[in-house]
N, C-alpha and C positions, 0 to 999 in steps of 0.2 A: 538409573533413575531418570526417567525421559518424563519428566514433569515438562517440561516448555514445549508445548504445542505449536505448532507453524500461525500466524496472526494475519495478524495484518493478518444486476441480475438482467434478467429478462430480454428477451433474445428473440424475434424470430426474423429469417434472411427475408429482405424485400425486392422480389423481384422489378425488373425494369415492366411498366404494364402495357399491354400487349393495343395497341391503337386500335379504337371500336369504328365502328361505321358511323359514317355524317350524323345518322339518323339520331346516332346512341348519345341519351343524358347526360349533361356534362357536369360535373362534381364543381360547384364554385368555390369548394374550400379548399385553397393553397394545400400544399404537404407541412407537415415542420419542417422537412429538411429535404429538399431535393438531391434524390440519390446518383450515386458517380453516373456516367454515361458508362453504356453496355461496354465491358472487357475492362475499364478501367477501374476495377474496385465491388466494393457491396456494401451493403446497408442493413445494419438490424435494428429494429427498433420493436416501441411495446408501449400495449397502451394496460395500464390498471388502475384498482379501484382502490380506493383509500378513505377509508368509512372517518366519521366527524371524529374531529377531537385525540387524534391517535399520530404515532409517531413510530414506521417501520419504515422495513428494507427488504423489498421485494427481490424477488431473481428468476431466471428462465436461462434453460442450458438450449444449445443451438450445435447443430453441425458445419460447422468450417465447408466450402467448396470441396468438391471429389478433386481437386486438381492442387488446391493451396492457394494461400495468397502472400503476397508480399507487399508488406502495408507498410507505407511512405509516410505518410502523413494521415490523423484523424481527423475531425468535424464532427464536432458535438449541439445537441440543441434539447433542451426541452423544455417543458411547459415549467407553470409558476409552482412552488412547493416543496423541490426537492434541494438537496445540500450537497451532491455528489451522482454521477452517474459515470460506471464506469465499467471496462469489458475487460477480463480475465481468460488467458489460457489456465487447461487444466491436466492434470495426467492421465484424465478418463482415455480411454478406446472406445467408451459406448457410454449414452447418456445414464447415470447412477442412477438406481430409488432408492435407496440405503446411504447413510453419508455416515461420515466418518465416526461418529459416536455409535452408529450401531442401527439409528433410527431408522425405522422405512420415512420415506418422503415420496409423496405426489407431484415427480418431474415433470409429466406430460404435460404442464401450462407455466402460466406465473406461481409463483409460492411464496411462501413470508420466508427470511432467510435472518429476521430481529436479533436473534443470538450473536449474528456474526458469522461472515462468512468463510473468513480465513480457518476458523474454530471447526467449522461442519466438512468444509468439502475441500480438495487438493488442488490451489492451484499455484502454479508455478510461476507467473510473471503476470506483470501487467500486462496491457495489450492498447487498449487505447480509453479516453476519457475525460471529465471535467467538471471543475466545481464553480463553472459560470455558465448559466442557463443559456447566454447566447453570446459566449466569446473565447480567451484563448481556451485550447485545448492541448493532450498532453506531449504529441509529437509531431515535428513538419522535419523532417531529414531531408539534405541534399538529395540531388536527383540518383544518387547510384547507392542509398541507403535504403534499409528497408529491415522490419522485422516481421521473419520469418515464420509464418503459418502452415505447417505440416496439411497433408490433405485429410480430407472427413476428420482435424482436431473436432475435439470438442472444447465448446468455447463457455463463459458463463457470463450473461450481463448482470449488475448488481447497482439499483439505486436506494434511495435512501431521502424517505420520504414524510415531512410534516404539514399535516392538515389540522390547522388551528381551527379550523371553521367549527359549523354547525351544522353544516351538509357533510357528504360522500361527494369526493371527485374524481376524477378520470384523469389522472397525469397522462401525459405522453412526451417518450422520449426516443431520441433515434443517433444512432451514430455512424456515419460515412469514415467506410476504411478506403483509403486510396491506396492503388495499388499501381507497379510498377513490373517489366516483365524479369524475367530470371536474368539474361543476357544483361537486363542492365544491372542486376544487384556486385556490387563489390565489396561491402562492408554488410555484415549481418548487428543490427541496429538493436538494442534494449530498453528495457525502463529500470531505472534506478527506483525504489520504492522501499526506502526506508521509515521502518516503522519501532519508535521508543516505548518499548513494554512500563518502561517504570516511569511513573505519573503518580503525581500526589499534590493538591492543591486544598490547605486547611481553609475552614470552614471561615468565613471572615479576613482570609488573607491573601497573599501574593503564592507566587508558587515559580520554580524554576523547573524546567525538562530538560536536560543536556545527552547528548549521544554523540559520538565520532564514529566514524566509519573507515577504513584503511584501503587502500586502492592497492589489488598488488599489479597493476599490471598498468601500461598506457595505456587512457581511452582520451576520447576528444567528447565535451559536454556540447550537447545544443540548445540546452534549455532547464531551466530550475525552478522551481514552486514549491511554496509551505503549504502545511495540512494542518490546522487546525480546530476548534470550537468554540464556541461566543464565549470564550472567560480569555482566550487568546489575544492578549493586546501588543505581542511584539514579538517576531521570528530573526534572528539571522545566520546564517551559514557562511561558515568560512572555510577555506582553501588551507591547508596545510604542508608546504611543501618540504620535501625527504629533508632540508637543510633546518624546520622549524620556523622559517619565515611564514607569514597569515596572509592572507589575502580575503578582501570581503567579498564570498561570492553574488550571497542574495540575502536582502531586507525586505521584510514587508510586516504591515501594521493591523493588518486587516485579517479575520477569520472568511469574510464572503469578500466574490467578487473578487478571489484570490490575483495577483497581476505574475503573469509569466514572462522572466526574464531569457532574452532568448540570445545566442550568438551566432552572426551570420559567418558562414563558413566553419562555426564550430570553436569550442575552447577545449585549446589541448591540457592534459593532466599525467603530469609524471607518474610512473609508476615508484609508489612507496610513499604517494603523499594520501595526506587523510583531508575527508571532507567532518567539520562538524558542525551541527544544528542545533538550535537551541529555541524556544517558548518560553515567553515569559505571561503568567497568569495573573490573573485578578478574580479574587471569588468575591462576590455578595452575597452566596447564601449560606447557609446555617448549618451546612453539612460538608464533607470533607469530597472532596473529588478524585478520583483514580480515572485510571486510562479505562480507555471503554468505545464500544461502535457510534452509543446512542449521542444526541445534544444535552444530556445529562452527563455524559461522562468526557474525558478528552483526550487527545488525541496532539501527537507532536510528530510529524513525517518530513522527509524531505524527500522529493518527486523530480526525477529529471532524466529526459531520454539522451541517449551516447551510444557510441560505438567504438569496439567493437565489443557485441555483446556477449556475455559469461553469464550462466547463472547465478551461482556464489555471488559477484559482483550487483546482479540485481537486488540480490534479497540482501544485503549484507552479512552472506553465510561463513562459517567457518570452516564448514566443509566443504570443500569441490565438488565432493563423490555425494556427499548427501543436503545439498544446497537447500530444500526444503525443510529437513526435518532440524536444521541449525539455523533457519533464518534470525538475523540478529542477533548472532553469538559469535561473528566478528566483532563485535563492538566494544567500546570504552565508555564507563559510565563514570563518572565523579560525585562522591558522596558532599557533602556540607558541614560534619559532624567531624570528632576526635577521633573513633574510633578504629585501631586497626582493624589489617587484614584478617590475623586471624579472629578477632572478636567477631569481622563481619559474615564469614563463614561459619563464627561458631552460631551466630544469630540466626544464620538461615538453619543450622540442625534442630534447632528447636520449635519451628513450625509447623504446625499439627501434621501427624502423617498424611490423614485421611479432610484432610483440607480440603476444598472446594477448588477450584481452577482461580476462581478468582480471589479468594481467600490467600490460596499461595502467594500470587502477581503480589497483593496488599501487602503479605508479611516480608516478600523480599524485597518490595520499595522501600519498606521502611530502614531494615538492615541496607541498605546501598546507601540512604541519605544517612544515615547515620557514622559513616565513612569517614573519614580525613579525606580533601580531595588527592594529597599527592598518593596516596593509596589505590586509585584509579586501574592502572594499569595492570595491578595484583589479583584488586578484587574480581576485574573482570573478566579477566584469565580463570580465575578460579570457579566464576558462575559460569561460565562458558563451558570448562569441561563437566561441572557437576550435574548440568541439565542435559548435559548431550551423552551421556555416556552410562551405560548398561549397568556397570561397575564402579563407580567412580572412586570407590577406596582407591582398589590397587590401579587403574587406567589414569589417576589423575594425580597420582605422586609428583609427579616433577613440578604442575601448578602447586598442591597444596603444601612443597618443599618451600617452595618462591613466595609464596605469599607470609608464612610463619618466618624464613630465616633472611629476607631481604634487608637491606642499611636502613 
C-alpha cells in the first residue's frame, strides 16, 4: 500500500556576457544579482508573469554544466511578491514532459507547478535557496565542503508566487551557486529538508505540528531555519542527544523574513541523537487548516545544511535503499488524544479506500492527534511501515506485533 507520496522552479543558466564594443548601448539597469566570476560558479535565474489577483508556483527544469559543479555556498535574490525561491536536484537524465501522475507537461519554458511540486516530479534533495527576497540563504560551507552536482544533472527551480494587485507582474529571480574545485572538496555537504505531513489547525483556534527526526550517523550542522505560513506564530527545534538530554537548537517567531541560525566552523551531532521541530499556530478564519504548498494551507519544516551528506538523512528517509519513496517515514509523531496504538491503526483502516491524496493526509492527521502522546514511538513505526510497504499485512508484523502488545 504505497499511499505516501514523496512531498515536500524556473531555471535558465546565465552566462557571464560577452564585452561589446565602445560603440555598443549600455544597459543602465543593474542585474538583481551579479553572477559568480567566470570558473567560479553559475547562476540561474527567471523572470515570469503573474496575472492579478492569483496565488501560484511556477517552475523551469535546466541542465546542470557538462562537467558538474560543487556548490559551496548560495545567493539568493529576487524581486517583491514571492514567499520562497528555491533550486532542486532531480532523478531525470533528460528534462521530463510527463511527470509523475501520468500528465504531459510543457517543460520547454516556465510552467505552473500550483499542485505542488514534490507531488508531480522526482526530486531528491535540496540544492540551494530562500525565503528572504534579499538576505540569508540556505548554505555557505567552509572552504573544502561542497555539494555535489553530477554533470548535465538536471536541476529544477520552483518559486512561489503572490500578486495581490490588480495588474500582471513580472517577478524576477536568480540564484548564484558558488563553486569550488574537486581537489579542494573533502566533505560532500547536504540539505537537511524536513517536511511534517500531518497538519491540522481548527477553524477558530490554536494548533500544534510536532515531528522528530533520528540522526543515525555523525554529521556536523552549519546552519538551521523554520518553514512556515502566516497562522505560524512560533517554531522551535531541539537537539536530542543518544543519553535524552535537550538542547535548544533554533527559535524563531516569524513566518517571513525567516532568520538563519548559523555555526561558524560547524555544530557537531552525535550519531543516535534526534532533532525535533515543532509550529505552533493561530487560526482566525472559519475553516480548518491542513498542510499544504499554498498561503491557504501550512506548512511545518526544518531546513539546514551539514555534512557529511546521506540521502536518507536529507529527507528524513527510512529507507537507505529507497530514500525518496520513504521521505519522512523516519519520523516520530505525537498524538494529543487517549487513544491507543492499536485504535490508531485501526483508525486509519477505516479511511475511504479510494480517498483522494489529500482526503487520506486529512484522515490520517486526524487518527495521529487522536493518540495518547506516549504512544508515539508505536504509532509511528507502525504508519511507517504501512505506507511504505507493498504488503503491509505479512511485511509489517513485527510493527503491528509492537504496537497491539507493548506495556
Amino acid at each position: 500500500m504505497r499511499r505516501f507520496n514523496t512531498f515536500v522552479g524556473m531555471v535558465a543558466l546565465v552566462g557571464a556576457a560577452a564585452c561589446g564594443e565602445e560603440s555598443s548601448p549600455v544597459d543602465p539597469t543593474p542585474p538583481l544579482l551579479e553572477p559568480p566570476a567566470e570558473g567560479k560558479g553559475i547562476q540561474v535565474s527567471m523572470v515570469t508573469t503573474v496575472e492579478a489577483g492569483t496565488e501560484v508556483e511556477h517552475c523551469q527544469f535546466v541542465r546542470a554544466p557538462a562537467e558538474g559543479i560543487n556548490v559551496n555556498r548560495d545567493e539568493v535574490k529576487y524581486s517583491g511578491g514571492s514567499h520562497h525561491v528555491l533550486l532542486y536536484n532531480t532523478e531525470y537524465t533528460e528534462i521530463p514532459t510527463v511527470d509523475e501522475q501520468g500528465d504531459a507537461v510543457d517543460t520547454s519554458g516556465v510552467f505552473d507547478c500550483s499542485d505542488g511540486v514534490n507531488f508531480r516530479w522526482r526530486l531528491t534533495s535540496l540544492l540551494a535557496g530562500s525565503q528572504n527576497a534579499d538576505g540569508d540563504s540556505s548554505i555557505s560551507f567552509p572552504d573544502n565542503v561542497a555539494i555535489k552536482v553530477k554533470p548535465n544533472a538536471i536541476l529544477l527551480m520552483n518559486a512561489h508566487y503572490i500578486n495581490a494587485s490588480g495588474e500582471p507582474v513580472q517577478p524576477e529571480a536568480a540564484i548564484n551557486l558558488h563553486s569550488i574545485p574537486d581537489e579542494q572538496v573533502e566533505h560532500e555537504g547536504g540539505l537537511l529538508f524536513w517536511y511534517n505531513p500531518f497538519i491540522k489547525v481548527a477553524a477558530k483556534g490554536d494548533g500544534l505540528a510536532q515531528m522528530t527526526c533520528p540522526l543515525p550517523s555523525d554529521i556536523t550542522l552549519e546552519n538551521a531555519q523554520s518553514h512556515m505560513h502566516k497562522r505560524g506564530m512560533g517554531y522551535e527545534a531541539s537537539l536530542i542527544a543518544p543519553d535524552g538530554t535537550r538542547e535548544k537548537l533554533y527559535e524563531n517567531s516569524t513566518w517571513e523574513a525567516v532568520p538563519v541560525e548559523r555555526w561558524e566552523g560547524g555544530f557537531p551531532v552525535k550519531a543516535g541523537s534526534q532533532i525535533e521541530f515543532k509550529c505552533d499556530y493561530q487560526n482566525t478564519e472559519d475553516r480548518t487548516i491542513w498542510q499544504g504548498p499554498r498561503t491557504s494551507d501550512e506548512m511545518c519544516m526544518f531546513i539546514g545544511s551539514y555534512w557529511p551528506a546521506q540521502d536518507h538523512i536529507n529527507l528524513c528517509s527510512s529507507d537507505p535503499e529507497n530514500a525518496l519513496e520513504t521521505q519522512s517515514m523516519a519520523a516520530q509523531w505525537e498524538g494529543f488524544g487517549e487513544a491507543t496504538c492499536g485504535d490508531t491503526l485501526g483508525c486509519l483502516q477505516k479511511i475511504e479506500q479510494d480517498a483522494s491524496f489529500d482526503e487520506f493526509l486529512q484522515g490520517a492527521t486526524d487518527c495521529i492527534f487522536a493518540s495518547a502522546p506516549e504512544e508515539g514511538p508505536y504509532v509511528s513505526a507502525g504508519i511507517s511501515c504501512l505506507l511504505t510497504h507493498a504488503d503491509p499485512i505479512n511485511e509489517c508484523s513485527a510493527e503491528l506485533q509492537a504496537c497491539l502488545n507493548h506495556d
